[in-house]
C-alpha positions as CSV (number, residue, x, y, z in Angstrom):
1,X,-4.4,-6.6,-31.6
2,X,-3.7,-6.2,-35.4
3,X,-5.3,-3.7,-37.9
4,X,-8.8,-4.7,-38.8
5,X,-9.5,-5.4,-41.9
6,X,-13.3,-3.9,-42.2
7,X,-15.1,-2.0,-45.5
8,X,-18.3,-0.4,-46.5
9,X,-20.0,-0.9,-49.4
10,X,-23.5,0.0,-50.8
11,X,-25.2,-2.3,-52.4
12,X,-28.1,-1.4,-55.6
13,X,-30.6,-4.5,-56.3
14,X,-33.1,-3.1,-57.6
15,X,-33.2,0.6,-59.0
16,X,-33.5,3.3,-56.2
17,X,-32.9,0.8,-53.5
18,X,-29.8,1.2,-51.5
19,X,-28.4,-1.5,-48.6
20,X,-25.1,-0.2,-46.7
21,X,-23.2,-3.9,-46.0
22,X,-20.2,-3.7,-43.4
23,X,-17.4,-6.7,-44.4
24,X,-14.6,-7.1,-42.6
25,X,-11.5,-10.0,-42.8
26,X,-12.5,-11.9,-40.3
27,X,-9.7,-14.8,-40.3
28,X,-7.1,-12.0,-41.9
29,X,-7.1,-14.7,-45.1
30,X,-8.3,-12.1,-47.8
31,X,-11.6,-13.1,-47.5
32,X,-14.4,-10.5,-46.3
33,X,-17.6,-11.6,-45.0
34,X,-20.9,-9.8,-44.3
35,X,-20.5,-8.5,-40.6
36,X,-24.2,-6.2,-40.2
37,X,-26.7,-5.4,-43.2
38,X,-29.0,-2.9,-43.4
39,X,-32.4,-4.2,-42.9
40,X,-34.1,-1.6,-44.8
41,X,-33.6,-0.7,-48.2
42,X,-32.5,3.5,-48.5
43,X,-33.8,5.9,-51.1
44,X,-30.2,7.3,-52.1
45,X,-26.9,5.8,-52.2
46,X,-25.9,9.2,-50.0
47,X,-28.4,7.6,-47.5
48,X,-27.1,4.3,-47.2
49,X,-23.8,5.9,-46.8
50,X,-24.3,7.4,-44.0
51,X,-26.0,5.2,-42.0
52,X,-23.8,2.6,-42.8
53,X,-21.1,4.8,-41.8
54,X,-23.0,5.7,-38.5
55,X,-23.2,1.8,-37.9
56,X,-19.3,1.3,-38.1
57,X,-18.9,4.0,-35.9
58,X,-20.9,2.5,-33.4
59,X,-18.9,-1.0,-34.0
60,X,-15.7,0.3,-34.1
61,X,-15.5,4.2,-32.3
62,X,-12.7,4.4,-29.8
63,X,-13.3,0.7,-28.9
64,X,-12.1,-0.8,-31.7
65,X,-13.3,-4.4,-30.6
66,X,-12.4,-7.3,-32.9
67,X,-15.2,-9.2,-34.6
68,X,-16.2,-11.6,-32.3
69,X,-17.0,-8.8,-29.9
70,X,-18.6,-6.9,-32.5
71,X,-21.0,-9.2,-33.4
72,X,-22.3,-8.7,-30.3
73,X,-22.7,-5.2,-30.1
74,X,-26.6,-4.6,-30.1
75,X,-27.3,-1.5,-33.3
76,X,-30.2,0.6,-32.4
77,X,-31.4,2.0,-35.5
């Protein structure tokens, strides 16, 4: 299996509203697509960090599975 291709951004709609948005390269074309969301909107950008960063530890940790498996992976938050 290759290197994924997988980022974390944190997304501001609205002032003092914060989404942490996984991506990752899917079909390794350049392209990054939405993989999890947060569902709930964070008070700090620091906050949406981290539990975005929590999330892709749970996705990713010492399993590393590729996205199809991932997708599949049920998030407890």
């Amino acid at each position: 299996m290759g290197v994924r291709k997988i980022g974390l951004l944190v997304e501001q709609p609205t002032d003092g509203s914060y989404f942490w948005v996984i991506h990752e390269d899917v079909r390794q074309d350049g392209r990054f697509e939405p993989l999890h969301r947060a569902e709930r909107s964070f008070a700090t950008y620091s906050a949406a960090l981290a539990q975005g960063y929590g999330v892709l530890q749970r996705l990713c940790g010492l399993t590393g599975l590729p996205a199809y498996a991932a997708r599949s992976v049920a998030l407890s938050l």
